[in-house]
N, C-alpha and C positions, 0 to 999 in steps of 0.2 A: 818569092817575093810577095809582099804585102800586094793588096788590091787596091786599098786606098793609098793614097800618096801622102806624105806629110810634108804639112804646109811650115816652111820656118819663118816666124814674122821677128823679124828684130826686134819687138816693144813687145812678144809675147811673154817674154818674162815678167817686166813689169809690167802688164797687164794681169797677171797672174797675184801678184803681189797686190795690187789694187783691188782685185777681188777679196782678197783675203782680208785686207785690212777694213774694206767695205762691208765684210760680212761679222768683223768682230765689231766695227762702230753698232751695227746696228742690234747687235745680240745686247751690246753695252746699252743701249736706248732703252730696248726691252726692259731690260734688267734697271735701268734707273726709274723709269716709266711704270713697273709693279712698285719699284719702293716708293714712289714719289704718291701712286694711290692707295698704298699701306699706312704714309704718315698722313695724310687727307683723311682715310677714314679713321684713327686714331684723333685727330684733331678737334672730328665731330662729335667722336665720342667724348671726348673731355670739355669742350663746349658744353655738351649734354647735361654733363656731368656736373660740370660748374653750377649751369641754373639749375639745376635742381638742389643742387647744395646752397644755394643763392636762398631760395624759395624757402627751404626748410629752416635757413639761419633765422629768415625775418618770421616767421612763423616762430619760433624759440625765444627771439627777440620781442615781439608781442603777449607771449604767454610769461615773458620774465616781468614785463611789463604791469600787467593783472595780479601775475603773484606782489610782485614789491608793493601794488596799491594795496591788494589783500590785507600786506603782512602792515602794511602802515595802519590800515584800521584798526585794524586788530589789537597794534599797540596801543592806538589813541584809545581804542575800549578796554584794553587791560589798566591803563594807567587811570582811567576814570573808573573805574570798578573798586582799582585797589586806594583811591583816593573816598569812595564810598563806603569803603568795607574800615579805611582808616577813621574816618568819621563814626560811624555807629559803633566802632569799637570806642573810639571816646567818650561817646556818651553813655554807653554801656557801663564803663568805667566809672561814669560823673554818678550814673542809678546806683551801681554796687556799692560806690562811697558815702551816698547818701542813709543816713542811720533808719532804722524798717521801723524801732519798735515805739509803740505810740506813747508809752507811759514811761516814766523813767521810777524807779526804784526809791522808797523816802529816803529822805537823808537819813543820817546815822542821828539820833538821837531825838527823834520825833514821838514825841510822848502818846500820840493818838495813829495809830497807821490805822490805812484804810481795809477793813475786811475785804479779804477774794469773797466774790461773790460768782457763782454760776449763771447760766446762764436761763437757768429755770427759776432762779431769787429772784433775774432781769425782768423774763416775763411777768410771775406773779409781781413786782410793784409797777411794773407800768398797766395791768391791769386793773389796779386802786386804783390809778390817779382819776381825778377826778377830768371827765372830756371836756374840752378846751371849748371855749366859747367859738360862734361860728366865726369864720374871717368878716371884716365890714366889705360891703358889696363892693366891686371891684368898677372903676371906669373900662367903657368900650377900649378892647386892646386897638392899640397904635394898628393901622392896617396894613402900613412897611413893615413890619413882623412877619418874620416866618409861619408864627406859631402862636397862638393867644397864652401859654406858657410863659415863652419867651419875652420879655419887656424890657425894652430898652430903655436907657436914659437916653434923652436928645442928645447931652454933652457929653457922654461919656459911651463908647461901645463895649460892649461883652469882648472880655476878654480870655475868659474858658467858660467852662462850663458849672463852674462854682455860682456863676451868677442868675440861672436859671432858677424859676420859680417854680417848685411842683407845687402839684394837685397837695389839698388837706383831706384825709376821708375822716369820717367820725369811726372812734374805734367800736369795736362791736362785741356786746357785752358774751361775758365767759359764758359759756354750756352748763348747765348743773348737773 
């Protein structure tokens, strides 16, 4: 025979079974209690995650921002460029149209045409001519003048520079 005695408790069965199911509740605890701080730190990380994708959107959204002002200037300076570039090309146009050559050709049946003359026939008769008498003494220039040159009418302003008076030198006679 045994040396210990065995005890038989009437509720030792289920007592038995109490245990059992107290020890799977709390394996179950466990086991919810790891998942439950699996999806906690998941959760921070996507949190994380969020602002900083937050952070980088408005950072993109600011740099979209500069570009569009960018690209907006840039047009407003293409279209005044190409409205500058349209202009000088019309006037360009209005110069090319304009006729260059200073003489026109005699008519057809001009009894007397003018000889070509070089430009060494030019010198030799402007060196005959006889030198022009001196200019009469000039009044003090206007003082609102730029330029004792320059002479305005009171009523009327310059308007190119056709109207500007030069200097007269006396010519100087040929070398022998």
């Amino acid at each position: 025979m045994s040396s210990t005695p065995e005890v038989n408790c009437p509720q030792a069965p289920q007592c038995a079974e109490n245990q059992r199911l107290l020890m799977e509740c709390q394996a179950k605890l466990h086991q919810y209690q790891s998942l439950l701080e699996q999806q906690e730190s998941r959760n921070q990380f996507l949190r994380e995650r969020v602002r900083l994708l937050e952070e980088e959107l408005l950072a993109k959204k600011e740099e979209l921002a500069i570009s569009q002002s960018t690209c907006e200037d840039l047009r407003n300076r293409l279209k005044r460029e190409q409205h500058q570039c349209s202009q000088l090309k019309a006037a360009l146009e209005r110069c090319i149209d304009v006729p260059t050559t200073i003489s026109t050709p005699p008519p057809k049946g001009d009894p007397d045409p003018i000889p070509e003359t070089s430009w060494t026939d030019v010198e030799a008769i402007s060196l005959r001519e006889e030198e022009p008498p001196p200019p009469p003494p000039r009044p003090p220039a206007d003082r609102r003048s730029p330029s004792p040159l320059i002479r305005r009418d009171r009523e009327k302003h310059l308007s190119s520079f056709a109207a500007v008076e030069l200097p007269r030198f006396p010519k100087l006679p040929k070398p022998h």
